[in-house]
N, CA, C, O and CB atoms as a CASP TS submission, in Angstrom:
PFRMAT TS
TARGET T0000
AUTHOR 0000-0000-0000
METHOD Language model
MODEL 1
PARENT N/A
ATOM      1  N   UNK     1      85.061  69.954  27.987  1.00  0.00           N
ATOM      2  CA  UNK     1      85.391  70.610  29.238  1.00  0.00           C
ATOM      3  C   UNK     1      84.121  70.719  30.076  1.00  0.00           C
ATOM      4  O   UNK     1      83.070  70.932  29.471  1.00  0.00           O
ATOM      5  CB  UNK     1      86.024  72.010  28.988  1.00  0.00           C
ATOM      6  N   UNK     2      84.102  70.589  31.492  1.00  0.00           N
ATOM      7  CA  UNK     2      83.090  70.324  32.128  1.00  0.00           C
ATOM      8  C   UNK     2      83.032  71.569  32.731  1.00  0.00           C
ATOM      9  O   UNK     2      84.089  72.200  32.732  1.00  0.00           O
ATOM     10  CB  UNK     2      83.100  69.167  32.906  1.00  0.00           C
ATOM     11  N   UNK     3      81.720  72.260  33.425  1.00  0.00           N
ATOM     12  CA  UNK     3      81.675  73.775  33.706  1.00  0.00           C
ATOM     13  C   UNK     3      80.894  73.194  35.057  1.00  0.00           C
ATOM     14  O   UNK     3      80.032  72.317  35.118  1.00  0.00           O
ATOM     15  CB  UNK     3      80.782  75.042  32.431  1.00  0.00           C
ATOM     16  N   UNK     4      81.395  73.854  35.944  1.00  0.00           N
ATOM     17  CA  UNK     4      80.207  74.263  37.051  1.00  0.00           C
ATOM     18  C   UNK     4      78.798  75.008  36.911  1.00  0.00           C
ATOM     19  O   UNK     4      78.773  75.898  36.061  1.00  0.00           O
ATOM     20  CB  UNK     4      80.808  75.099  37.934  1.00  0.00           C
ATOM     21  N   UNK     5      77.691  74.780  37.588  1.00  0.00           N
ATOM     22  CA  UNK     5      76.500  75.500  37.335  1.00  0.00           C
ATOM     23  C   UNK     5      75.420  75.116  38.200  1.00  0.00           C
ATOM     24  O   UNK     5      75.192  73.914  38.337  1.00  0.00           O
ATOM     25  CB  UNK     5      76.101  75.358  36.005  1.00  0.00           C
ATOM     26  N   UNK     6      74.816  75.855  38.723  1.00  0.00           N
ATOM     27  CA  UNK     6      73.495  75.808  39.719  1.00  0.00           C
ATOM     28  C   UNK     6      72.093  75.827  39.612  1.00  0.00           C
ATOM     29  O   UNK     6      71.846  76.998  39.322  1.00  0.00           O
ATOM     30  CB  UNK     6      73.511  76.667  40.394  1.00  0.00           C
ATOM     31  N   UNK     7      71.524  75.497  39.648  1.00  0.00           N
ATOM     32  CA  UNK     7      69.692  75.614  39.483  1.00  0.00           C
ATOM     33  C   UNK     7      69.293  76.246  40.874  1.00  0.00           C
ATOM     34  O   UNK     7      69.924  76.186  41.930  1.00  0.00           O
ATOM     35  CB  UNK     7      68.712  73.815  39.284  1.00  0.00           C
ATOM     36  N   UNK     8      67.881  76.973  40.568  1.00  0.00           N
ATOM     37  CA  UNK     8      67.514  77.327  42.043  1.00  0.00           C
ATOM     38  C   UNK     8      65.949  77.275  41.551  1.00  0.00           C
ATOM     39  O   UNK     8      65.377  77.514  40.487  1.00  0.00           O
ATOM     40  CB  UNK     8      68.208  79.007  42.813  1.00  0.00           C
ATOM     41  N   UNK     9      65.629  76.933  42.588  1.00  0.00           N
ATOM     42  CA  UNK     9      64.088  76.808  42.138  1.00  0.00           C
ATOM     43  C   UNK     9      63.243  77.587  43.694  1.00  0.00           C
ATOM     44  O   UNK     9      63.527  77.330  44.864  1.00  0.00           O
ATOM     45  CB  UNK     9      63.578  74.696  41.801  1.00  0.00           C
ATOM     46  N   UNK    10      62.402  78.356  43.297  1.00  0.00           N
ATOM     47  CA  UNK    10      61.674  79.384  44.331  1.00  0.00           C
ATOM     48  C   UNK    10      60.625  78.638  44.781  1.00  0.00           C
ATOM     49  O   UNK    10      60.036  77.821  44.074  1.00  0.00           O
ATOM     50  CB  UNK    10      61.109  80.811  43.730  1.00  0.00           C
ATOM     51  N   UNK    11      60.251  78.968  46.378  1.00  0.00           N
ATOM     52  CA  UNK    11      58.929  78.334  46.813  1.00  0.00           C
ATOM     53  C   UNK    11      58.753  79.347  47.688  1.00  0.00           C
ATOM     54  O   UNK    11      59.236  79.362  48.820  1.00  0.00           O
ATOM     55  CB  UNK    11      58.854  76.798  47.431  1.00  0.00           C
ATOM     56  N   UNK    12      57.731  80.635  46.967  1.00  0.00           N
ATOM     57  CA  UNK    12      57.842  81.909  48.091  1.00  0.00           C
ATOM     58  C   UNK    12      57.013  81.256  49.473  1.00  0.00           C
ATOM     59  O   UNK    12      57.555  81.380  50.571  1.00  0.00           O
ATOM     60  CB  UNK    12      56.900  83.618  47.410  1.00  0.00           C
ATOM     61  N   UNK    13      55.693  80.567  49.365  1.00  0.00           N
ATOM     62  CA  UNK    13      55.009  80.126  50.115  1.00  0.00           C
ATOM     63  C   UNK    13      55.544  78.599  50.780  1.00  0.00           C
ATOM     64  O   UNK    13      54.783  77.639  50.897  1.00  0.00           O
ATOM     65  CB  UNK    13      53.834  80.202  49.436  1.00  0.00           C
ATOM     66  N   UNK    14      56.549  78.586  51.059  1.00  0.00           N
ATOM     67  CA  UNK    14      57.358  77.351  51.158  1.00  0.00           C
ATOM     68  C   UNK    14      57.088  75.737  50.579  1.00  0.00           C
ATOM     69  O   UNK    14      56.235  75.260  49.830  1.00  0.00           O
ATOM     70  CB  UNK    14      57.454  77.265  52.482  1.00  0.00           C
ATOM     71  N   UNK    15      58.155  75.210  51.254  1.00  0.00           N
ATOM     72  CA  UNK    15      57.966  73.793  50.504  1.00  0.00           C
ATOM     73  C   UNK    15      58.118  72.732  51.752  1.00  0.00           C
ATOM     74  O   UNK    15      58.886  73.024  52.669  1.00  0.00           O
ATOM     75  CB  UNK    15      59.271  73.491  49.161  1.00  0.00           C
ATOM     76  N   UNK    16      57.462  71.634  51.777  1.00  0.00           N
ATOM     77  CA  UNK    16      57.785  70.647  53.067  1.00  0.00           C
ATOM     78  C   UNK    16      59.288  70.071  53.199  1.00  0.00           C
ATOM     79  O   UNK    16      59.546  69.034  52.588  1.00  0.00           O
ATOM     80  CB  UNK    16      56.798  69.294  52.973  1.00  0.00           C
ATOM     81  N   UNK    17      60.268  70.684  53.952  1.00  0.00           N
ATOM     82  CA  UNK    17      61.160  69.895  54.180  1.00  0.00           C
ATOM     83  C   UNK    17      61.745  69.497  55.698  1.00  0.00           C
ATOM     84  O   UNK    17      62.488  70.032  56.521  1.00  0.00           O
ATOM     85  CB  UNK    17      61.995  70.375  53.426  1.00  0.00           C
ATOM     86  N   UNK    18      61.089  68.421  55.611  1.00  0.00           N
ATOM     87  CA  UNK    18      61.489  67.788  57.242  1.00  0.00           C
ATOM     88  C   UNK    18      60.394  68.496  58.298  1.00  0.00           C
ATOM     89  O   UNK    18      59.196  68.622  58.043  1.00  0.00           O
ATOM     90  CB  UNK    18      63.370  68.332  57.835  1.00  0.00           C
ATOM     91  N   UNK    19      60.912  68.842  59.279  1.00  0.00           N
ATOM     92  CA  UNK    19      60.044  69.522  59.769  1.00  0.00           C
ATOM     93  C   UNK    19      59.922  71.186  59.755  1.00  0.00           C
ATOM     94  O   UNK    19      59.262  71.800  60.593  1.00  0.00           O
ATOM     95  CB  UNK    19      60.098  69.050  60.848  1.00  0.00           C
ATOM     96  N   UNK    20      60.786  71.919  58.489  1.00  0.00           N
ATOM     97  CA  UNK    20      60.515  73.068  58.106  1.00  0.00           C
ATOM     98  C   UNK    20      59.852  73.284  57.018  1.00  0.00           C
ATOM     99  O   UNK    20      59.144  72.488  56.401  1.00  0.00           O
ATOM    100  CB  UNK    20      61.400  73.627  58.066  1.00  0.00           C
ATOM    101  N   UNK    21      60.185  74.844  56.684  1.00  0.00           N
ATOM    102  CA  UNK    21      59.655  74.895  55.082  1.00  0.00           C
ATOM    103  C   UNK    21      61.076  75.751  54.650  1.00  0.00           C
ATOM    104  O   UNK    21      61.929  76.454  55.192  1.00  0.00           O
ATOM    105  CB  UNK    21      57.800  75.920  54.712  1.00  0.00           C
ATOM    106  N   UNK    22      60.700  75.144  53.155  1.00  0.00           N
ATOM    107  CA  UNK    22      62.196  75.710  52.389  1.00  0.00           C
ATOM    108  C   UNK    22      61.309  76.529  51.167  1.00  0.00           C
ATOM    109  O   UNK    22      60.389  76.039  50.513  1.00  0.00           O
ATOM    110  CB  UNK    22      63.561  74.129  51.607  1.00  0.00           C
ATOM    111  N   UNK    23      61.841  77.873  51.058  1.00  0.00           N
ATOM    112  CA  UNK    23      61.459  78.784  50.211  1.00  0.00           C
ATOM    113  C   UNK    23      62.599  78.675  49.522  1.00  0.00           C
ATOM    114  O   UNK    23      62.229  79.198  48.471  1.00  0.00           O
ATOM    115  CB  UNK    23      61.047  80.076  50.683  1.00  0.00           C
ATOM    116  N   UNK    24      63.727  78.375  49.343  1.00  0.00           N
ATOM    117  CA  UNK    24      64.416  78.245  48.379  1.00  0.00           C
ATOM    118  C   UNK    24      65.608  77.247  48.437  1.00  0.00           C
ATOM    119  O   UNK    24      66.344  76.842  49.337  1.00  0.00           O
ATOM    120  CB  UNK    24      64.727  79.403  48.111  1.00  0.00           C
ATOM    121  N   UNK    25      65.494  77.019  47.105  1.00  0.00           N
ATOM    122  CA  UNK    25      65.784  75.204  46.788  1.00  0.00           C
ATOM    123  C   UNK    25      67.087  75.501  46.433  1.00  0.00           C
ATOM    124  O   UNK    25      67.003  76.417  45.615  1.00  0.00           O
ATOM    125  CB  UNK    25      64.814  74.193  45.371  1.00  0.00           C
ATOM    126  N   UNK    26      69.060  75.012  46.740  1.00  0.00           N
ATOM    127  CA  UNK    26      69.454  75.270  45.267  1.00  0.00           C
ATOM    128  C   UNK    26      70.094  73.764  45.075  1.00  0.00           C
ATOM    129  O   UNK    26      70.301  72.873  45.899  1.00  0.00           O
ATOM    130  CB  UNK    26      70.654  76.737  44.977  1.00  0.00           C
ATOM    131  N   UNK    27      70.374  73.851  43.349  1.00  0.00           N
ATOM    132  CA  UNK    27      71.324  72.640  43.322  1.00  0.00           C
ATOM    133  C   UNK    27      72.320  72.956  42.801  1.00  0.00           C
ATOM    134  O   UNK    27      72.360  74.000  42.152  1.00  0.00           O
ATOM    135  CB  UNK    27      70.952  71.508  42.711  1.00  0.00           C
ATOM    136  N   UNK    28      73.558  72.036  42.952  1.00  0.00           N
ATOM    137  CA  UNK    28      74.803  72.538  42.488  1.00  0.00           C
ATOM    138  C   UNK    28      75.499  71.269  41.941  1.00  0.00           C
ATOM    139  O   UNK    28      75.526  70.155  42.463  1.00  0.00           O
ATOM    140  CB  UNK    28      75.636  73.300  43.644  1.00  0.00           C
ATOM    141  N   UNK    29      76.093  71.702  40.702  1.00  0.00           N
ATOM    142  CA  UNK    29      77.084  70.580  40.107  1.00  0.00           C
ATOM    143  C   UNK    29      77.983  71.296  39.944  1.00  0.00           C
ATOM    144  O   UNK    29      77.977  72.289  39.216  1.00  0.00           O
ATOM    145  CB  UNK    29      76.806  69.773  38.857  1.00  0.00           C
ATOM    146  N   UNK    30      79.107  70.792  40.760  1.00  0.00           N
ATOM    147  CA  UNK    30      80.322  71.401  40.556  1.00  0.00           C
ATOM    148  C   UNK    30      81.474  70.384  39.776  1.00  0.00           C
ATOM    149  O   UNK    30      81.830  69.247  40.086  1.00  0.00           O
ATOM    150  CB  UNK    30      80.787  71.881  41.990  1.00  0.00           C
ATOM    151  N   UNK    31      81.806  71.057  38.906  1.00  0.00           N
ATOM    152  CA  UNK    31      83.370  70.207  38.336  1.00  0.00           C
ATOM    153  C   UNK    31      84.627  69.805  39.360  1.00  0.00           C
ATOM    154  O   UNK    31      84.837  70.767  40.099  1.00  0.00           O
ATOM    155  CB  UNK    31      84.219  71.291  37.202  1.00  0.00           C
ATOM    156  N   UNK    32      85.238  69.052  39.550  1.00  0.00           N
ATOM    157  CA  UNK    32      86.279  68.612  40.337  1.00  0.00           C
ATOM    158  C   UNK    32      85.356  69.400  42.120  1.00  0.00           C
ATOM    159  O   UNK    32      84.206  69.274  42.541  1.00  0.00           O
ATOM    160  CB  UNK    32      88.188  69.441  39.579  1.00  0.00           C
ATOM    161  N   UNK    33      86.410  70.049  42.603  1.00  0.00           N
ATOM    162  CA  UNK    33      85.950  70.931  43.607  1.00  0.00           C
ATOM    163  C   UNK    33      85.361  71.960  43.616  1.00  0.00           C
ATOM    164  O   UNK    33      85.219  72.324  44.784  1.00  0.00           O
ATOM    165  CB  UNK    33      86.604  71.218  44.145  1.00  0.00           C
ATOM    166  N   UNK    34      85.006  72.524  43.041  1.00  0.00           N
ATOM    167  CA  UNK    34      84.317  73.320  42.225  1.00  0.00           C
ATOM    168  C   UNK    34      83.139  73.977  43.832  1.00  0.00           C
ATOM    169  O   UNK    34      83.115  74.934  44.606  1.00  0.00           O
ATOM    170  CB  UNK    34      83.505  72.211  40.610  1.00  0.00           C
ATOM    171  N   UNK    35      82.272  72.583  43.537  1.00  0.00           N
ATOM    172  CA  UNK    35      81.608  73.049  44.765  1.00  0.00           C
ATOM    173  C   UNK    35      81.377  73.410  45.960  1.00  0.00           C
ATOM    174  O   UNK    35      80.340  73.802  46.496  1.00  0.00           O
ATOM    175  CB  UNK    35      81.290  72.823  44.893  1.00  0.00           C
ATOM    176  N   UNK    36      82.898  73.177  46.530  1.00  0.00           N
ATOM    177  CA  UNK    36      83.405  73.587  48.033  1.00  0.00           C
ATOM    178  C   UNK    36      82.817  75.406  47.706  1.00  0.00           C
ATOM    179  O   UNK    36      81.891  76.023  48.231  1.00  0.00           O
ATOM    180  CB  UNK    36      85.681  73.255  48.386  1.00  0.00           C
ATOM    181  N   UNK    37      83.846  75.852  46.599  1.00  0.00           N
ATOM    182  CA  UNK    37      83.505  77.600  46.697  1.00  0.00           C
ATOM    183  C   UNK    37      82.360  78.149  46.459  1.00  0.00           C
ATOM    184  O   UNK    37      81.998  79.297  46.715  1.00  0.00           O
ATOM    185  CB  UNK    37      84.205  78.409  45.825  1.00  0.00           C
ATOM    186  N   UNK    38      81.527  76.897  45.725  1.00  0.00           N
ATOM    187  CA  UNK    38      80.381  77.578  45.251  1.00  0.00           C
ATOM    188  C   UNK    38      79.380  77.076  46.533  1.00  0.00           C
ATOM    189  O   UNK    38      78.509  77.943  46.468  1.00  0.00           O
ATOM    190  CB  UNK    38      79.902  77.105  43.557  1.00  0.00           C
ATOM    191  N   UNK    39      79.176  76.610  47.122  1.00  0.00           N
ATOM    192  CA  UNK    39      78.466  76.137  48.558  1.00  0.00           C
ATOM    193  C   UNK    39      78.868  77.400  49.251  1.00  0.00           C
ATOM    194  O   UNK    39      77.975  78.107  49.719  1.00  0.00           O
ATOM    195  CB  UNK    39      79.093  74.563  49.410  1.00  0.00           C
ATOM    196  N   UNK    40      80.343  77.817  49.385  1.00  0.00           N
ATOM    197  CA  UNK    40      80.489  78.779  50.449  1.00  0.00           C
ATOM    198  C   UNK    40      79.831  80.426  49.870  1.00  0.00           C
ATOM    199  O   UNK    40      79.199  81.224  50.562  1.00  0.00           O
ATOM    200  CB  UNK    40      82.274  78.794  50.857  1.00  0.00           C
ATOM    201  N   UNK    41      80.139  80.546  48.723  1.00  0.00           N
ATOM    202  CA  UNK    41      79.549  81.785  48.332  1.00  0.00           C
ATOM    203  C   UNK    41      77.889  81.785  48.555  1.00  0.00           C
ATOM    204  O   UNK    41      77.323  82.837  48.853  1.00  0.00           O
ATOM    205  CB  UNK    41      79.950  82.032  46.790  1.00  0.00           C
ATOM    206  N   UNK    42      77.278  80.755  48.420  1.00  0.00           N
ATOM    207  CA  UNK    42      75.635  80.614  48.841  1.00  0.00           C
ATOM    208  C   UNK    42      75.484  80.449  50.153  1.00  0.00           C
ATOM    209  O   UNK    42      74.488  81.011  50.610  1.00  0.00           O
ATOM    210  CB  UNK    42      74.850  79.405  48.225  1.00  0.00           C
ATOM    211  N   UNK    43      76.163  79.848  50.928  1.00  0.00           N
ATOM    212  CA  UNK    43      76.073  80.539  52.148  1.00  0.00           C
ATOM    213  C   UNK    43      76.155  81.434  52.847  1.00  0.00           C
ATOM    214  O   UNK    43      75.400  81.858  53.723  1.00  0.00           O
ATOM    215  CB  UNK    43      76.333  80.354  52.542  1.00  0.00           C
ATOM    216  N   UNK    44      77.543  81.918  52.304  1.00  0.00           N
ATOM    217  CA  UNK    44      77.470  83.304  52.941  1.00  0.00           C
ATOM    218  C   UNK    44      76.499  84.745  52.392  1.00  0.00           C
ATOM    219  O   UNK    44      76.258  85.728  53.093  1.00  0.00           O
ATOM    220  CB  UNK    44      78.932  83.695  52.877  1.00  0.00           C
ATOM    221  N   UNK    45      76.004  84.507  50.812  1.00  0.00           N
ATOM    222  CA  UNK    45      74.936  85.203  50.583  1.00  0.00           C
ATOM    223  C   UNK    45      73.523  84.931  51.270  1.00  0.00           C
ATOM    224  O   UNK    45      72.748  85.886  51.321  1.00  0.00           O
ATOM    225  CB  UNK    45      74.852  85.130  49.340  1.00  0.00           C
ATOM    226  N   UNK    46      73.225  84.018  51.666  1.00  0.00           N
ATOM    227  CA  UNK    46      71.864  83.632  52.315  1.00  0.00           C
ATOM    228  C   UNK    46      72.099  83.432  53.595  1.00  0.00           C
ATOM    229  O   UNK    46      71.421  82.547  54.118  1.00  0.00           O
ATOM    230  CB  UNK    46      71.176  82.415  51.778  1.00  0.00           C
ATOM    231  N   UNK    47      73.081  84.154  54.450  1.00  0.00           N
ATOM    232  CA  UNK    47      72.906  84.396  55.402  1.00  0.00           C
ATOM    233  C   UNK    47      72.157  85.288  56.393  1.00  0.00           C
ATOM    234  O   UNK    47      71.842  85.104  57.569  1.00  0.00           O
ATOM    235  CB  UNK    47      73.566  84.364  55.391  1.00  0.00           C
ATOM    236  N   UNK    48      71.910  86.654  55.274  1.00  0.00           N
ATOM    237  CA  UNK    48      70.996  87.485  55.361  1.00  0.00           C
ATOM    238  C   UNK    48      69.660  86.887  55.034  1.00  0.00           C
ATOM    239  O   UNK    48      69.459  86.237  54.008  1.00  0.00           O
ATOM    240  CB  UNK    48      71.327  88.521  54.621  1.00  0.00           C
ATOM    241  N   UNK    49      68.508  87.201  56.199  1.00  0.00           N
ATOM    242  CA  UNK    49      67.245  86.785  55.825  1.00  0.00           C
ATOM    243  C   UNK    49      66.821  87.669  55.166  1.00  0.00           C
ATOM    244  O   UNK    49      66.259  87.218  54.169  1.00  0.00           O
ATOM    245  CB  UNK    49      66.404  86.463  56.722  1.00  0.00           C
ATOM    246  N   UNK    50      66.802  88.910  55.229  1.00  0.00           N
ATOM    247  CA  UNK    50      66.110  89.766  54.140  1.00  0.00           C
ATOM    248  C   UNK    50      67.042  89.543  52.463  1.00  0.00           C
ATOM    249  O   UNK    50      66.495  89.920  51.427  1.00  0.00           O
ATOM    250  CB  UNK    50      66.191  91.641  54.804  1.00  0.00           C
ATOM    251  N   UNK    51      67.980  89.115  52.447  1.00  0.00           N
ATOM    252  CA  UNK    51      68.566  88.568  51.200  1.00  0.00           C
ATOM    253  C   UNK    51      67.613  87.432  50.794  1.00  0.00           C
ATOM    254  O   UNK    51      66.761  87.631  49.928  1.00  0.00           O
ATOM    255  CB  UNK    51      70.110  88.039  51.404  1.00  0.00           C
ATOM    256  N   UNK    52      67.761  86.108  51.477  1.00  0.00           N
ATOM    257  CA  UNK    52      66.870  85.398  51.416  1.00  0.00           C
ATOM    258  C   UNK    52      65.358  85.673  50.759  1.00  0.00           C
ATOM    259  O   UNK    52      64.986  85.162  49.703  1.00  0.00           O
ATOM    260  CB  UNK    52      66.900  85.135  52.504  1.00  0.00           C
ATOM    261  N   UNK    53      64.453  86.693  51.689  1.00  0.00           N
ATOM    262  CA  UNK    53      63.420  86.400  51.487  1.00  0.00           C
ATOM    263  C   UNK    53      63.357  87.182  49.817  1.00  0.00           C
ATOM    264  O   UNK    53      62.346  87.057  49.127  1.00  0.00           O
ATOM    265  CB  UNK    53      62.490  86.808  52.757  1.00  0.00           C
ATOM    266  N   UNK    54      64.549  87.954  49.345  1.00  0.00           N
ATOM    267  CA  UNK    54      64.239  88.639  48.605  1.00  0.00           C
ATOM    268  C   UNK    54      64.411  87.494  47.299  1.00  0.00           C
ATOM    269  O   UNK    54      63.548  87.268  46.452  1.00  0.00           O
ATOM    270  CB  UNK    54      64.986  89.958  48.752  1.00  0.00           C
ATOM    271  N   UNK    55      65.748  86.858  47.390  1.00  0.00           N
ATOM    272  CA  UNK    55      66.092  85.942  46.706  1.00  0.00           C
ATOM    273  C   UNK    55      64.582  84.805  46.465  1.00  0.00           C
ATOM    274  O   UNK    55      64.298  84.466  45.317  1.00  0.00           O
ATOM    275  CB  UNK    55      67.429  85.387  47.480  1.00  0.00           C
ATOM    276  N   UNK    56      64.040  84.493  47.225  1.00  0.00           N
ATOM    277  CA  UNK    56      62.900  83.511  46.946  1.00  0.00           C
ATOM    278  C   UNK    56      61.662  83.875  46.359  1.00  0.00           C
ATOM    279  O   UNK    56      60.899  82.966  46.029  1.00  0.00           O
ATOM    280  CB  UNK    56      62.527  82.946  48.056  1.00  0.00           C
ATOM    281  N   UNK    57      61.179  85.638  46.083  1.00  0.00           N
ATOM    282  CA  UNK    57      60.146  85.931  45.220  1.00  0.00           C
ATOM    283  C   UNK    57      60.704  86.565  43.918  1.00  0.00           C
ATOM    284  O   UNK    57      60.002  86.818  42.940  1.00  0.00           O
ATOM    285  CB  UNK    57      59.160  86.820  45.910  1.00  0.00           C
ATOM    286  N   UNK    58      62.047  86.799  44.003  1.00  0.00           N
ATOM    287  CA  UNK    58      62.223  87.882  42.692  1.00  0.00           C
ATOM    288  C   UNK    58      62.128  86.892  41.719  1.00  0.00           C
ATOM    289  O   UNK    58      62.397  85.695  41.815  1.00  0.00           O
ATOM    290  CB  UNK    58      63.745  88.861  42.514  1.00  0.00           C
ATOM    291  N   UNK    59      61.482  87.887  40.246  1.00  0.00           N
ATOM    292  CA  UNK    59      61.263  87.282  39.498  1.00  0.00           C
ATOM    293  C   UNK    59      62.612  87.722  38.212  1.00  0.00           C
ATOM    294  O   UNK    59      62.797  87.390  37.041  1.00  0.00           O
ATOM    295  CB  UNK    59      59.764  87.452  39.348  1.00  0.00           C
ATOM    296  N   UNK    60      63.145  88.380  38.927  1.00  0.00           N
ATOM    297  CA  UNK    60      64.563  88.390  37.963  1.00  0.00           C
ATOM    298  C   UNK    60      65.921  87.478  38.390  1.00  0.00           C
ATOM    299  O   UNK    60      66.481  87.455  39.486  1.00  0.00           O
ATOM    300  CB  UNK    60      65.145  90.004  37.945  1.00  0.00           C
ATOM    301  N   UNK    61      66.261  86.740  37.168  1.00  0.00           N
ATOM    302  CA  UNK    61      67.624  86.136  37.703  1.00  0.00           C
ATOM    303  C   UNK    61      68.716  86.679  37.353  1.00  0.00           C
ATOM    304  O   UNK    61      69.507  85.746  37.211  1.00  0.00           O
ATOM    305  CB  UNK    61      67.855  84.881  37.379  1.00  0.00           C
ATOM    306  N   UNK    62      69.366  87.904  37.070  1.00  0.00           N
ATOM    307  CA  UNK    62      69.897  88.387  37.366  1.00  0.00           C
ATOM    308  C   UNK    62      70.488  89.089  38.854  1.00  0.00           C
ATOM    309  O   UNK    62      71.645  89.440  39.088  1.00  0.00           O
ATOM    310  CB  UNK    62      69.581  88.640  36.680  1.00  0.00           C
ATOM    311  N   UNK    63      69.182  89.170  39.838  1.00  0.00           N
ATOM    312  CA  UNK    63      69.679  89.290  40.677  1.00  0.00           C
ATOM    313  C   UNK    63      69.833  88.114  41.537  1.00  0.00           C
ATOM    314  O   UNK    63      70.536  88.147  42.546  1.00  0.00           O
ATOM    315  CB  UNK    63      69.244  90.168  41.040  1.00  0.00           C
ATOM    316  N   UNK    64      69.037  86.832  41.068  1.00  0.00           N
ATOM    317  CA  UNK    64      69.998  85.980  41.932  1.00  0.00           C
ATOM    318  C   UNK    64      71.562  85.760  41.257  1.00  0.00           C
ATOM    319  O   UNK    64      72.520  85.332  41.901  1.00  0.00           O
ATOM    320  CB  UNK    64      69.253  84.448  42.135  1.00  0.00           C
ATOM    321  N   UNK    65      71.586  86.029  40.263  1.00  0.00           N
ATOM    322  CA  UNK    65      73.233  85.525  39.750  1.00  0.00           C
ATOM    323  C   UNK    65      74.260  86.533  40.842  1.00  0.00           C
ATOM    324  O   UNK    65      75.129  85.969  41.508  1.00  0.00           O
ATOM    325  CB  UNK    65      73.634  86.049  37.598  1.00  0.00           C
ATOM    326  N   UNK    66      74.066  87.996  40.937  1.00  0.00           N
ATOM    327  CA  UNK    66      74.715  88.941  41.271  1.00  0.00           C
ATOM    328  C   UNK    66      75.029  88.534  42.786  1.00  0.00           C
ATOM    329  O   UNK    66      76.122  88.524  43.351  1.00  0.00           O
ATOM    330  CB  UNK    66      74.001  90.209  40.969  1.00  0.00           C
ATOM    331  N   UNK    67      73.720  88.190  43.304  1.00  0.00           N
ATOM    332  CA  UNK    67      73.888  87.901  44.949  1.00  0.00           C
ATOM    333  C   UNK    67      74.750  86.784  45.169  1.00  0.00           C
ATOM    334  O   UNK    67      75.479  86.579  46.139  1.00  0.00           O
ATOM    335  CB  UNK    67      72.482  87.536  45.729  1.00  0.00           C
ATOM    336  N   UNK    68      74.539  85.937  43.930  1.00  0.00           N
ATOM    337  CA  UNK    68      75.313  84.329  44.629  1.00  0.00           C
ATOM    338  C   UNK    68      76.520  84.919  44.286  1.00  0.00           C
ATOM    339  O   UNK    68      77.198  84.796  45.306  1.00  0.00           O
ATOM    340  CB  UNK    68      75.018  82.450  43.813  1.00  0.00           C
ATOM    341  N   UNK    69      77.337  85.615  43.258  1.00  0.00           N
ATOM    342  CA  UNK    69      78.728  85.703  42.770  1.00  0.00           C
ATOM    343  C   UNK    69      79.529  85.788  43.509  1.00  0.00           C
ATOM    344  O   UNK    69      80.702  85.863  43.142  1.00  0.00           O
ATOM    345  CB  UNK    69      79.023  86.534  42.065  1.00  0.00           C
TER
END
């Protein structure tokens, strides 16, 4: 059975992407469609920048799990 699941990788001091910087990376493998809901739940959690900036130094993942859910 195949499971959905995400990686996130932090860049408090950002990272070169394009002509911004990305403090936080995520990736997503979703099973079948999987990833339509899980794209929308990370969006709509990182819509807040102070979510954001909090999400890109904490050093607990628990609270990123809680924020993305």
């Amino acid at each position: 059975m195949r499971e959905s699941g995400i990686v996130v990788l932090q860049y408090p001091d950002g990272v070169d992407f394009g002509e911004e910087k990305a403090r936080l990376v995520i990736g997503i493998a979703g099973a079948g469609d999987a990833h339509l809901d899980i794209l929308a739940k990370i969006s709509s959690a990182l819509d807040d920048e102070e979510v954001l900036e909090r999400l890109s130094v904490t050093s607990d993942p628990e609270d990123i799990l809680k924020t993305l859910e």
